[in-house]
C-alpha positions as CSV (number, residue, x, y, z in Angstrom):
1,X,28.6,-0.9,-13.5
2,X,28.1,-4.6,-12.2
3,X,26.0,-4.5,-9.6
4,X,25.5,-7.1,-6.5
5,X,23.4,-10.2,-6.7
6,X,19.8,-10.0,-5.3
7,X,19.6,-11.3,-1.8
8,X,16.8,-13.4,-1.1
9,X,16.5,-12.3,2.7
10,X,15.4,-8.8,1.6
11,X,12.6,-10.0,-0.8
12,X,14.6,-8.4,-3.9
13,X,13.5,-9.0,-7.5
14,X,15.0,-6.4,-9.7
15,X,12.8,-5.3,-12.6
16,X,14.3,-5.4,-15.8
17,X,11.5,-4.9,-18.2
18,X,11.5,-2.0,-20.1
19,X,8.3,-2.1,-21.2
20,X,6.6,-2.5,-17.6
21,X,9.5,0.6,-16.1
22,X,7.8,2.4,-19.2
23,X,4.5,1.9,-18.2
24,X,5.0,2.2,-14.6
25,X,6.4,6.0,-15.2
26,X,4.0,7.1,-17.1
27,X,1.2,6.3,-14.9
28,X,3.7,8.2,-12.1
29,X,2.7,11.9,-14.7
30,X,5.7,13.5,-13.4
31,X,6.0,17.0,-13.6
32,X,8.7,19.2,-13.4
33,X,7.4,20.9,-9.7
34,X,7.0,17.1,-8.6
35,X,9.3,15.8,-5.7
36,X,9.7,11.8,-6.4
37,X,9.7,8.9,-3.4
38,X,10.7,5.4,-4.6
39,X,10.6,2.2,-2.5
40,X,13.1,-0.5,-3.6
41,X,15.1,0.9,-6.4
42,X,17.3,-2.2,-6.5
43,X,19.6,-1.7,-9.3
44,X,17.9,1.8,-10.5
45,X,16.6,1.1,-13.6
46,X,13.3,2.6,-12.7
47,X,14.9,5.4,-11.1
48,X,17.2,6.0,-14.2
49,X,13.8,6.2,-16.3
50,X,12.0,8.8,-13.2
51,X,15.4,11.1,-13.6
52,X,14.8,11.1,-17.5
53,X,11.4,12.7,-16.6
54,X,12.7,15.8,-14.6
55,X,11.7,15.6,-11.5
56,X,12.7,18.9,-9.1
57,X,13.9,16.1,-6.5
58,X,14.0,11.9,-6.1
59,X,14.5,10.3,-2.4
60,X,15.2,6.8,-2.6
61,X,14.8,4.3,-0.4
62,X,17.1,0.9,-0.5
63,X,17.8,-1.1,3.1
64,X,20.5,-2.9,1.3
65,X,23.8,-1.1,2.3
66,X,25.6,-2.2,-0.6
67,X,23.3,-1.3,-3.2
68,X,22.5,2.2,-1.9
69,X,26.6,2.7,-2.3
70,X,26.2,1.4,-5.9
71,X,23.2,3.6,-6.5
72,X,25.1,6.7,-5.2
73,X,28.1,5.9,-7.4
74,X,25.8,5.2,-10.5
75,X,23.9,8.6,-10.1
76,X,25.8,10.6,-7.7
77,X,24.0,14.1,-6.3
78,X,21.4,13.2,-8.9
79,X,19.0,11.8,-6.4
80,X,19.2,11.5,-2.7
81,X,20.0,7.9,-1.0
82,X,18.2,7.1,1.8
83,X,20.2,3.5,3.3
84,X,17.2,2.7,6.0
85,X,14.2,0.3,6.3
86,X,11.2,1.9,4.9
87,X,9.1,0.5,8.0
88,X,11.0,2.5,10.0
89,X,11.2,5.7,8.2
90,X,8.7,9.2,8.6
91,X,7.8,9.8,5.0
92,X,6.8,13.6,6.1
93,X,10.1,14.5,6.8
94,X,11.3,14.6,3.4
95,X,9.0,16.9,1.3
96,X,7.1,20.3,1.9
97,X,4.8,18.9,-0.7
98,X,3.1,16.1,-1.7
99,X,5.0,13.4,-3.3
100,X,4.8,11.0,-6.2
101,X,5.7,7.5,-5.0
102,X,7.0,4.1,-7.2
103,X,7.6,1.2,-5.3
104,X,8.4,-2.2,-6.4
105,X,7.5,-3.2,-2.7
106,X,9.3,-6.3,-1.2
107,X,6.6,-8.9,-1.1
108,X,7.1,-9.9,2.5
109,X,6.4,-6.6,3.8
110,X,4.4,-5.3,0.8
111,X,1.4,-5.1,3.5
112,X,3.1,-3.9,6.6
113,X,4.0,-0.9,4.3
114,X,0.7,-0.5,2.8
115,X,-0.9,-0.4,6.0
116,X,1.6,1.6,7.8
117,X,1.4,4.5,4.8
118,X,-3.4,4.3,5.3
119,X,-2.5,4.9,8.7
120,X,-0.4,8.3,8.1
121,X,-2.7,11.4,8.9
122,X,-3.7,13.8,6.1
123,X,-2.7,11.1,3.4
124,X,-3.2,13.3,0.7
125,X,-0.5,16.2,2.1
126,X,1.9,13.9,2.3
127,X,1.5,11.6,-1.2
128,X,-0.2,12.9,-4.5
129,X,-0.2,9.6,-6.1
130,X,1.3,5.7,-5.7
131,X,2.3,3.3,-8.8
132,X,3.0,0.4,-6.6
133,X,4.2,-3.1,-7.8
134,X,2.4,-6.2,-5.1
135,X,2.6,-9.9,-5.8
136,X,-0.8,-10.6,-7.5
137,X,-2.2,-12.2,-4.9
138,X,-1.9,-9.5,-2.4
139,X,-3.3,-7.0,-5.3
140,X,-6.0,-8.8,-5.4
141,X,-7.0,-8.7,-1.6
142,X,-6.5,-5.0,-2.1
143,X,-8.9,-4.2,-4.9
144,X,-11.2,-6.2,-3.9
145,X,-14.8,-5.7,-3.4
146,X,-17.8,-6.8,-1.2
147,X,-19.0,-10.6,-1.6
148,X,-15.7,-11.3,-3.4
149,X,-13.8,-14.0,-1.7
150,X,-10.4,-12.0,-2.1
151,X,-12.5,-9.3,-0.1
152,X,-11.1,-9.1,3.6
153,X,-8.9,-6.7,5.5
154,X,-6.5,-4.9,3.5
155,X,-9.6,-4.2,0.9
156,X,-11.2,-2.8,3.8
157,X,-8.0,-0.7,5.2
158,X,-6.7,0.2,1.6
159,X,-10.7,1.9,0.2
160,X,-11.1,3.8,3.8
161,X,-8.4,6.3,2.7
162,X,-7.3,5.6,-0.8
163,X,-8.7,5.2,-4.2
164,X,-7.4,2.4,-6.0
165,X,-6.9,0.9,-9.5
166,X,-5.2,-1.9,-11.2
167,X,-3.3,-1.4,-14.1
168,X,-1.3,-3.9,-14.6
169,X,-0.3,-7.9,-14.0
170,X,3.4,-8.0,-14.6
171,X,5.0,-11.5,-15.6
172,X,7.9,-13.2,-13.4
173,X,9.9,-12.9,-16.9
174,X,10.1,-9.1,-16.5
175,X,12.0,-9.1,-13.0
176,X,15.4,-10.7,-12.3
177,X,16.3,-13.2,-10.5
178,X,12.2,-14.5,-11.8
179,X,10.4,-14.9,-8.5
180,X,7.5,-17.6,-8.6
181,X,4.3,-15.1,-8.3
182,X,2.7,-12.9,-10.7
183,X,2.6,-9.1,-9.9
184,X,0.7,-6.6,-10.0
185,X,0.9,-2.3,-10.7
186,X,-1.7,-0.7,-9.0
187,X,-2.6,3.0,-9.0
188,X,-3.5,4.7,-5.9
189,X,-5.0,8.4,-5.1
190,X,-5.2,9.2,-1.2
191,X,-9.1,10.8,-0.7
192,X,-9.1,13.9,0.1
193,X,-12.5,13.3,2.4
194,X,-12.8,10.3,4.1
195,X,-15.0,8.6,7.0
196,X,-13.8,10.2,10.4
197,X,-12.5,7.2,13.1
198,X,-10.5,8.6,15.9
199,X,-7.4,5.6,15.6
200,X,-7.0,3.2,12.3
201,X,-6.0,0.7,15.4
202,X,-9.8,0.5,15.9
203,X,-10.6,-0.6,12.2
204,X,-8.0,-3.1,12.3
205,X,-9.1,-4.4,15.5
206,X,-12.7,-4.5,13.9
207,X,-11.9,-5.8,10.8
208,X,-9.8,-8.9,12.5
209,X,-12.3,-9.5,15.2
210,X,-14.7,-10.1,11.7
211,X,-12.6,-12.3,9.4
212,X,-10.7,-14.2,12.2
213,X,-13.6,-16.6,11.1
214,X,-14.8,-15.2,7.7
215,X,-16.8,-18.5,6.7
216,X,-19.0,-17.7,10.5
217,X,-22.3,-15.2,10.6
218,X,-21.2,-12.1,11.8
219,X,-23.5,-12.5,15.1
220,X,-20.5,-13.6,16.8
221,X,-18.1,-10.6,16.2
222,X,-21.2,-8.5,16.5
223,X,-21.4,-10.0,20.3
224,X,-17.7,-10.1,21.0
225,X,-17.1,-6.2,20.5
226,X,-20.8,-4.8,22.0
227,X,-22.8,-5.6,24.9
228,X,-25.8,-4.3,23.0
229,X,-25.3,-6.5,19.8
230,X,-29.5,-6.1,19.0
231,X,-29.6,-2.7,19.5
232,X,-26.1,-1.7,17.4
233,X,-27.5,-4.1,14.4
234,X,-30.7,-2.4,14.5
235,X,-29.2,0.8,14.2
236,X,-27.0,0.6,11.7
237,X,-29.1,-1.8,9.6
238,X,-27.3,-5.4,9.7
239,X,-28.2,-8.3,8.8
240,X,-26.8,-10.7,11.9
241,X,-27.2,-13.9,9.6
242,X,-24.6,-12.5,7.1
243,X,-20.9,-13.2,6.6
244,X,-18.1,-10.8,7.5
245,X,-17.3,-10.2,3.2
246,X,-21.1,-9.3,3.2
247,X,-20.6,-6.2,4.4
248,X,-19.1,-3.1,2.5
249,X,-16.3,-1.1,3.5
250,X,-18.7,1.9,4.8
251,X,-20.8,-0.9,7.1
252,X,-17.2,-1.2,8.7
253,X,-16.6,2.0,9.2
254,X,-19.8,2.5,11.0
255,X,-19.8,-0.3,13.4
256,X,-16.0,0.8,13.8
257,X,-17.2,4.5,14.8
258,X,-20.1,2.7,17.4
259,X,-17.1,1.1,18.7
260,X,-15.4,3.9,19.2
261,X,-18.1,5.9,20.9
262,X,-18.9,3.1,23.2
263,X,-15.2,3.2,24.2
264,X,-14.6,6.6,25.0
């Protein structure tokens, strides 16, 4: 079956490496109870390599009306076809168990997604496990850690809820039509126990207010988001002479949860 040509408005690169699709699936440890969730199966040649696993179910997700006709004619009632925009979709709708997701991610949304899926309550009831494909860069930011300067945001989001490692940088070779970046596979596990905040809205708020001027001491954000800046710094031990990527993730959580207890 020929299938269409990638469109560049949708971010598709279609991975054609069999070595990587290998790799990728075995990190997924399917099982034959497990109920599968892929993101951007393209031309299916990761989901032809999930189905040889024996899965008890695979949902697919592909915006591209076209190719989600081509991927129902390639595997028919083998897996079920979901033609929508996975920003727009509610993940919990489609199992009664956790599910195993693989997503080559489009790279312009990669985050939106990323965020939108820490943001879904009771993670782990609704995902067992992630093998996600980002462009390197953006893996980066997610993995890493305090002091780094890749550490920012997303590192801050992504370790609140989710356990993450890197397996992988993937070469432009192994996709096709070869995109400029590097990528990366990257592993995730939603905790099961977490730091309690009311609304992930706050920690984004928090986190932005912080590393709208990363390079700054954190005095300033400290002072924008509390009318008692001395006595919350006191309190939860800060340093006011430090920069926002001196902080670690549970330091954010805390002033996020001080934040939230001021405003309610």
């Amino acid at each position: 079956m020929k299938f269409k040509k990638p469109k560049k408005s949708l971010g598709q690169n279609f991975l054609i490496d069999k070595n990587i699709i290998n790799l990728i699936v075995d990190k997924g440890n399917i099982r034959e109870n497990d109920i599968v969730f892929e993101v951007g199966p393209g031309t299916g040649n990761l989901t032809e390599k999930i189905l040889s696993r024996g899965p008890k179910k695979i949902f697919v997700v592909e915006k591209d009306q076209i190719l989600a006709k081509q991927l129902i004619e390639k595997f028919e009632n083998k897996i079920f076809v979901i033609n929508k925009d996975i920003l727009e979709i509610n993940e919990k709708k489609f199992a009664d168990q956790p599910m195993i997701v693989f997503g080559n991610l489009p790279y312009n949304i990669s985050t939106q997604i990323l965020v939108k899926w820490i943001k879904i309550i009771q993670l782990n009831n609704t995902f067992k496990r992630l093998i996600l494909m980002f462009q390197k860069e953006v893996g980066e930011r997610i993995i890493a850690n305090t002091n780094n300067k890749n550490y920012g945001r997303l590192s801050i989001l992504t370790s609140w809820k989710m356990n993450v490692k890197k397996i992988a940088d993937v070469s432009p070779n192994s996709f096709f039509p070869i995109p400029k970046v590097k990528s990366t596979i990257l592993l995730i596990e939603p905790k099961i126990k977490y730091f309690n905040l009311k609304n992930p809205k706050n920690l984004e708020h928090i986190t932005s207010v912080f590393f709208n001027q990363r390079r700054k001491m954190i005095k300033r954000p400290i002072n924008l988001l509390f009318s008692n800046a001395d006595e919350v710094s006191k309190k939860l031990n800060i340093n006011l002479n430090d920069r926002p990527q001196n902080l670690s993730p549970l330091k954010y959580f805390e002033i996020c949860k001080e934040y939230e207890n001021l405003s309610s």
